[in-house]
N, C-alpha and C positions, 0 to 999 in steps of 0.2 A: 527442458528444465529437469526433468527426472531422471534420478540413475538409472541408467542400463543395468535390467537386472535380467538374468538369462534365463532363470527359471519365470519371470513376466510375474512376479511377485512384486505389490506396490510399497515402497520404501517412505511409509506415512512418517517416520520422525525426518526423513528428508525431503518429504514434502512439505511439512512443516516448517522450517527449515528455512526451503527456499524459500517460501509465500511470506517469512517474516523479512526474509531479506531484502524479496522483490516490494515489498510495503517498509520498510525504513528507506529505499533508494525511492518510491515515490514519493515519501515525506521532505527528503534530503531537497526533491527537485521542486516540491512544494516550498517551502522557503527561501528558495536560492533566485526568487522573486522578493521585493520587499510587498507591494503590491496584493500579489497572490495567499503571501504568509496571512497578510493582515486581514484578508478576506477571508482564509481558514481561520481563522480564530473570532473574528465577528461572525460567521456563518454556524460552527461547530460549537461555541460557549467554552472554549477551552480558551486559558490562558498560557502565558510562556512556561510560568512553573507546572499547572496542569501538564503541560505537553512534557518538558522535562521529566515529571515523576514519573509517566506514562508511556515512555519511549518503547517500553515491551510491553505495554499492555495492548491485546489484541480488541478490545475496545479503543483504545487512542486510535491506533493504527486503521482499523475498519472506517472510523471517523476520517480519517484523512482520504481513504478508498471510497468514503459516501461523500466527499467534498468534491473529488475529481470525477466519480461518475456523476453530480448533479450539472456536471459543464464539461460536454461532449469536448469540444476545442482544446483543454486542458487535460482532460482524460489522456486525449492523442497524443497530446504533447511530450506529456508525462512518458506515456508508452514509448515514443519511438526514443527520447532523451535517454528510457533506461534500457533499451534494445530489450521489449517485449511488446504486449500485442494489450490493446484493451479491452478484449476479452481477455486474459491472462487476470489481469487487474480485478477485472469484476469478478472473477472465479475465487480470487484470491480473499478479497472481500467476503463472500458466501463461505470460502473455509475458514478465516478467522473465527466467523461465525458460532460456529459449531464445537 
């Protein structure tokens, strides 16, 4: 996921970047359940327009990463649907974070 950088310098606004990427493409696969949406939003207290207004906000997005890490099954799911790893996820999580 990181750019190759030759001097081994880490490229934080593309990590950034990526991590928000790879967190709107777990949201994307979060909803594209009817099922799973409605259980993100009963579980999380967000609603559609919450989620809407929130789409970059790295609080929304950590919430949808603390939905999928609280169910191992869907974590994985998640993971292999967005060709990454669930550890990738939960890192991602931790750097929204921050």
């Amino acid at each position: 996921m990181r750019p190759h950088d030759p001097e081994g310098k880490k490229d934080s606004q593309g990590d950034a970047q990526a991590a928000g990427t790879l967190a709107l493409m777990a949201l994307a696969w979060t909803l594209s359940d009817e099922r799973r949406a409605e259980r993100l939003l009963a579980l999380t207290g967000l609603d559609a327009d919450a989620l809407r207004r929130g789409i970059d906000s790295p609080a929304v997005l950590g919430a949808v990463l603390d939905f999928l890490a609280d169910h191992e099954p869907d974590l994985i799911a998640c993971a292999e649907a967005i060709e990454t790893t669930p550890a990738t996820l939960i890192g991602i999580r931790t750097q929204l974070r921050q």
